[in-house]
N, C-alpha and C positions, 0 to 999 in steps of 0.2 A: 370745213366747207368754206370758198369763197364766197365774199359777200355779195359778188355780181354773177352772172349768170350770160353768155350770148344770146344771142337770139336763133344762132345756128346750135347752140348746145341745147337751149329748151326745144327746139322744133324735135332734137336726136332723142332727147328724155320722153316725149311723147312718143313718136315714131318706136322705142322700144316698148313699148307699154308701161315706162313708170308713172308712179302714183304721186301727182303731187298737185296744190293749191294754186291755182293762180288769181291771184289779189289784187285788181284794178281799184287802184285809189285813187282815182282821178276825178274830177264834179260829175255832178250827174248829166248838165250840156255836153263832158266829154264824151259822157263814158254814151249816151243815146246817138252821137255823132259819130263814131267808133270805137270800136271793142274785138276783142278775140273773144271769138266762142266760146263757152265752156268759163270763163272767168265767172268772180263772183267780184262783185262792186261793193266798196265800200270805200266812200270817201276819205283821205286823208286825217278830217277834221274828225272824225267817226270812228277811228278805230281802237283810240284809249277808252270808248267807254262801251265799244260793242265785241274786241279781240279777244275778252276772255269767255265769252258767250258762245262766241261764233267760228274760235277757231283753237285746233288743237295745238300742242306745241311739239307735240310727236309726228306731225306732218312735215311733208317738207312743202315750204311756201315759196313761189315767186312772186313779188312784187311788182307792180308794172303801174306805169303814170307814164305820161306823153315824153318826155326825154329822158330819165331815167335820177332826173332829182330829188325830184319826194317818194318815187317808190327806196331811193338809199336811204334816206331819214326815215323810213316808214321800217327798213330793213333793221337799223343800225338802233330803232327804239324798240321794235321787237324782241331781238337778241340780247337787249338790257332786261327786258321782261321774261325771258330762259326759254324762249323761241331760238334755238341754236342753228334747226335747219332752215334758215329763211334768207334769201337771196332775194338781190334785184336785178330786174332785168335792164342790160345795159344798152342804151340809148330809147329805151321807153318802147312805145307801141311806135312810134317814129322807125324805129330800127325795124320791128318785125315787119310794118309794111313794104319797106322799102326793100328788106332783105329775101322773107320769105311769104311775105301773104299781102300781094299788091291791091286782092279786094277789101281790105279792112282801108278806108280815106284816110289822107293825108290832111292835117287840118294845120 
């Protein structure tokens, strides 16, 4: 599995009906200022000590942060942790707005 994901291939993986996590790890300013629906928030800073609580490693995860920086370090530490399916979304929530969902703000 690539460790990036488009923005036009997560809109097709919903659009089929697959089943997968999407993981905004962006602050909480961001994440109240906008977000994709249906995501689950957890800050960057938050996830080495709440991922193995909160999240399976049999899911397939996308990661999403504002350009698409800390959700790859968020990916790329995941998968050292035997999170295999976990992807990040490439160019952050920046991209999905611009791409495919112009009412989630541009900040």
């Amino acid at each position: 599995m690539e460790y990036e994901i488009s923005a036009t291939e997560l809109k097709a993986l919903g659009n089929a009906g697959e089943k997968f996590i999407l993981l905004d790890v962006r602050e909480h300013w961001e994440y109240q200022t906008a977000h994709i629906s249906g995501s689950k928030h957890m800050p960057m800073a938050e996830v080495p000590s709440r991922f193995q609580e909160e999240l399976d490693a049999e899911d397939h995860i996308v990661v999403v942060c504002h350009l698409g920086v800390r959700s790859m370090n968020v990916t790329a530490w995941l998968r050292q942790q035997g999170f295999e399916k976990v992807q990040s979304l490439r160019g952050g929530i920046d991209r999905w707005s611009r791409e495919i969902d112009a009412s989630v703000p541009l900040y």
